[in-house]
C-alpha positions as CSV (number, residue, x, y, z in Angstrom):
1,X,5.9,-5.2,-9.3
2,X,8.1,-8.0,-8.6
3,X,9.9,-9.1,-5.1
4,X,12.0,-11.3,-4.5
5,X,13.5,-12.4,-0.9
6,X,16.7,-15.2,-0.6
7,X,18.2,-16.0,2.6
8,X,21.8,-15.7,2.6
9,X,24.1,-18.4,3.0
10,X,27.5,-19.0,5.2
11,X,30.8,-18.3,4.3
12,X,31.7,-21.7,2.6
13,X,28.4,-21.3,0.2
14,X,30.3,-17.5,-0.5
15,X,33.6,-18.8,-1.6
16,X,31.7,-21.4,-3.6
17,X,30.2,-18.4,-5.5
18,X,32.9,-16.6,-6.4
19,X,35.1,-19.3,-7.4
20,X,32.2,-20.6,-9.8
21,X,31.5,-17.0,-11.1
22,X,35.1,-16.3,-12.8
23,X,33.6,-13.9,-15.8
24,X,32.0,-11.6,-13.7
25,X,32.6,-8.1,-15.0
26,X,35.5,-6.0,-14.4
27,X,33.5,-3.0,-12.7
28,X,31.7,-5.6,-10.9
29,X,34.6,-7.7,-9.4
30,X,35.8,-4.1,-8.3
31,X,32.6,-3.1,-6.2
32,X,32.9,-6.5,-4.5
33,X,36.9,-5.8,-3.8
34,X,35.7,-2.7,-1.7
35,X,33.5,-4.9,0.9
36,X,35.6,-5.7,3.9
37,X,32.8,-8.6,5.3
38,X,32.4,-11.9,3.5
39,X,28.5,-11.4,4.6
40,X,28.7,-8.4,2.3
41,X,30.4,-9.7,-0.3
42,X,27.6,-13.0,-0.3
43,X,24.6,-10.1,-0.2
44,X,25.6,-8.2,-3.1
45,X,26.3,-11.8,-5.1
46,X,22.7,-13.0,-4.2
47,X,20.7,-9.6,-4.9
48,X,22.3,-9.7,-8.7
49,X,21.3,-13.7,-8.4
50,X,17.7,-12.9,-7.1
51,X,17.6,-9.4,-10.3
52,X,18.9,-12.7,-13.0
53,X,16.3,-14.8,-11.8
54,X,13.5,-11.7,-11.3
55,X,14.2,-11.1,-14.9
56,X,13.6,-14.6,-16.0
57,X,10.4,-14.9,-14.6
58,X,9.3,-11.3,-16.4
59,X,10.6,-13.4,-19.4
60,X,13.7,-11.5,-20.3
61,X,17.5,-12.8,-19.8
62,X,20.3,-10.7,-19.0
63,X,23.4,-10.7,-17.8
64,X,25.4,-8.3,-15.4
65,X,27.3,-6.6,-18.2
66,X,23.7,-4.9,-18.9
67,X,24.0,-2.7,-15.6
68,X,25.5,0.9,-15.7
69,X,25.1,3.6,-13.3
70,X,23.5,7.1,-13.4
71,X,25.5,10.2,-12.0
72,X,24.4,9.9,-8.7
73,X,25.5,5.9,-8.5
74,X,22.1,4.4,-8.8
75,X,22.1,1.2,-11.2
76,X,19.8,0.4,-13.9
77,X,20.1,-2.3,-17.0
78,X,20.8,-0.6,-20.3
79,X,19.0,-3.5,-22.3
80,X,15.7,-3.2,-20.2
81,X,13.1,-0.8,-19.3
82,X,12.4,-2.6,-16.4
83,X,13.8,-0.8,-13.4
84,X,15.2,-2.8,-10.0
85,X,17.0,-2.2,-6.8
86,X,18.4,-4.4,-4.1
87,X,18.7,-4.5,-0.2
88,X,20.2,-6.2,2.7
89,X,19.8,-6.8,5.9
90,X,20.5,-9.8,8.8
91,X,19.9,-12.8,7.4
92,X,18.1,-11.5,4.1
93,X,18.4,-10.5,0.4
94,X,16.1,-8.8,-1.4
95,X,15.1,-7.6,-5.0
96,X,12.3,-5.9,-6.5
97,X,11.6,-5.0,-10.2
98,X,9.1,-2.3,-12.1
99,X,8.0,-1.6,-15.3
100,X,6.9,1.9,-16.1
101,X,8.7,3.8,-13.7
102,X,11.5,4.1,-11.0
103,X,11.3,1.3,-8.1
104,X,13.5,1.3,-4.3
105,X,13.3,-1.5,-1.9
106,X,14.7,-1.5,1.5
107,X,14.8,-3.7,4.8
108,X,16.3,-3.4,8.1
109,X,16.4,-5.9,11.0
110,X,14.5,-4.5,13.8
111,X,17.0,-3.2,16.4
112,X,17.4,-0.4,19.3
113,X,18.1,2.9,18.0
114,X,18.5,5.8,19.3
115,X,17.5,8.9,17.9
116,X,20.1,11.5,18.6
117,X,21.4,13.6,15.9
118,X,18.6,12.9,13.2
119,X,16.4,15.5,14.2
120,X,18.7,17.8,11.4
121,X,17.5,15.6,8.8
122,X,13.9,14.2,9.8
123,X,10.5,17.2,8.8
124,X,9.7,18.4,12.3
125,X,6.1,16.4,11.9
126,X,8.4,13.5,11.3
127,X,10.5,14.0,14.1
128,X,7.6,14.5,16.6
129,X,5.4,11.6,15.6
130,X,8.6,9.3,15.9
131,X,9.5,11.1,20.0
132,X,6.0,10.7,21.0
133,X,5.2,6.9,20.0
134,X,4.1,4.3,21.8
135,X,7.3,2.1,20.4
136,X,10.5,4.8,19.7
137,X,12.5,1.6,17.9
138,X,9.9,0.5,16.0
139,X,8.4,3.5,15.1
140,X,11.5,4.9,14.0
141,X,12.9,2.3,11.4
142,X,9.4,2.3,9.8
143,X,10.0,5.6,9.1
144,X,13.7,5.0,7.9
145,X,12.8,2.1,6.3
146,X,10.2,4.0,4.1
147,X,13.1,6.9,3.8
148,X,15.3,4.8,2.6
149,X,13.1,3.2,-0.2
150,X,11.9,6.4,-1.6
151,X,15.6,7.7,-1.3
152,X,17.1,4.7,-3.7
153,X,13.7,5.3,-6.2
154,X,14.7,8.5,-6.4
155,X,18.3,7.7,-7.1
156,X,19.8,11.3,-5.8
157,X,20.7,9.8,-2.3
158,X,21.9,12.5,0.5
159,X,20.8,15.4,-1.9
160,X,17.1,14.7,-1.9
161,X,15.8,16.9,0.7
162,X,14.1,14.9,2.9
163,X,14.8,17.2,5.8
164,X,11.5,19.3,4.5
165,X,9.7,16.4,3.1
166,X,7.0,14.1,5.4
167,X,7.9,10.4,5.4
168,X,5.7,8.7,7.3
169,X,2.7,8.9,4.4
170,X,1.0,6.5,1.7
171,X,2.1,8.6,-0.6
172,X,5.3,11.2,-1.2
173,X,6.2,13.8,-3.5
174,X,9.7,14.8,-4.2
175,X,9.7,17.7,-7.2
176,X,7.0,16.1,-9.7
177,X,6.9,13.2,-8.8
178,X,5.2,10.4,-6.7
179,X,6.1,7.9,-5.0
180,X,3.3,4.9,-3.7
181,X,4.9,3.4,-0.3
182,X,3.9,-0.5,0.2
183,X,5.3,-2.2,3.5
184,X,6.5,-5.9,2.7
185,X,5.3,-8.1,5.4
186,X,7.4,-11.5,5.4
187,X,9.5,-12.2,8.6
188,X,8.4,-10.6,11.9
189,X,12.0,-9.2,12.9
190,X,12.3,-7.2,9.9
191,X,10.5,-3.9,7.9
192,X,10.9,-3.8,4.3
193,X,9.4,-1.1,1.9
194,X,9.2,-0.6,-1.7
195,X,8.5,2.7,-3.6
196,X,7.6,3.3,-7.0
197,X,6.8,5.8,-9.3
198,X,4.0,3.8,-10.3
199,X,0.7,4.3,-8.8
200,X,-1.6,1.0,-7.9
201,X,1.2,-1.3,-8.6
202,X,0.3,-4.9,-8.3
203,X,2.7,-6.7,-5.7
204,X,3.7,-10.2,-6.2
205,X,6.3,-11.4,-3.5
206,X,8.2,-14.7,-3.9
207,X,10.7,-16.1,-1.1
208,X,13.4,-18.3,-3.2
209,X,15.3,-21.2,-1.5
């Protein structure tokens, strides 16, 4: 397993981006026309950057007319069996790749929450772990971070049913299948988390300026 972390740039480095990147795909060019933020706009530009240059170093070149996208949205690269997926947050990119079986990344800046209104959609153990902790915040966007990983490897978003299924293990089962939890440690103000399908991955993390 491959991942891959790139700070993103300011506005000016954005614009210089898209004007140099005129034969991006249609479909593409659309899913960038729906972000309202510039800082969105530059995050989804430098994940496919960081997936390009993630493939290189597995020794296989593609371009971004390779992606399509299953039923439930989730993309995948029709020339590869590699798998990949991509996350934001703050001041950071990320990408990581698999081969042999279905891979989800996600980060989050560490921030206040508050956890009204999740309890409809967190396993009761879940729930009551997260109320009773030491650190509320903290404790909480592990456990959403890890959510959110397994939720993109999966690829069925809101319709998993995570409301009946405990996060906050090594290792989750949704249906028949696995999924190995690995917590990213790079910046202190952040949580990242990767799941895959594949059991005793190797993890080899790479920051690229």
């Amino acid at each position: 397993m491959l991942v891959l972390f790139s700070k993103i740039p300011g506005r000016e480095y954005s614009d210089m981006i898209l004007s140099s990147l005129p034969m991006l795909p249609l479909s593409y060019k659309e899913r960038l026309n729906r972000y309202k933020r510039w800082q969105d706009v530059q995050a989804s530009l430098l994940g496919r950057s960081l997936l390009i240059k993630g493939m290189s170093m597995l020794n296989q070149d593609i371009d971004l007319d390779d992606i399509s996208y299953t039923e439930y949205g989730k993309p995948f690269l029709d020339s590869s069996l590699i798998k990949f997926n991509i996350s934001h947050s703050g001041d950071w990119a990320v990408c990581a790749l698999v081969a042999g079986g279905e891979i989800g990344i996600d980060i989050q800046q560490i921030t206040i929450v508050s956890l009204k209104g999740y309890e409809r959609i967190i396993s009761e153990s879940d729930y009551n772990s997260i109320k009773d902790s030491v650190n509320v915040d903290k404790t909480f966007l592990n456990f959403w971070v890890r959510r959110e990983a397994i939720c993109k490897a999966d690829g069925r978003g809101i319709l998993a049913p995570f409301e009946s299924i405990e996060i906050m293990r090594k290792v989750v089962s949704i249906g028949d299948t696995s999924y190995f939890l690995n917590r990213i440690e790079f910046d202190p103000g952040y949580i990242c988390y990767t799941a895959t399908s594949v059991e005793n991955a190797e993890c080899v993390v790479k920051v690229i300026i």
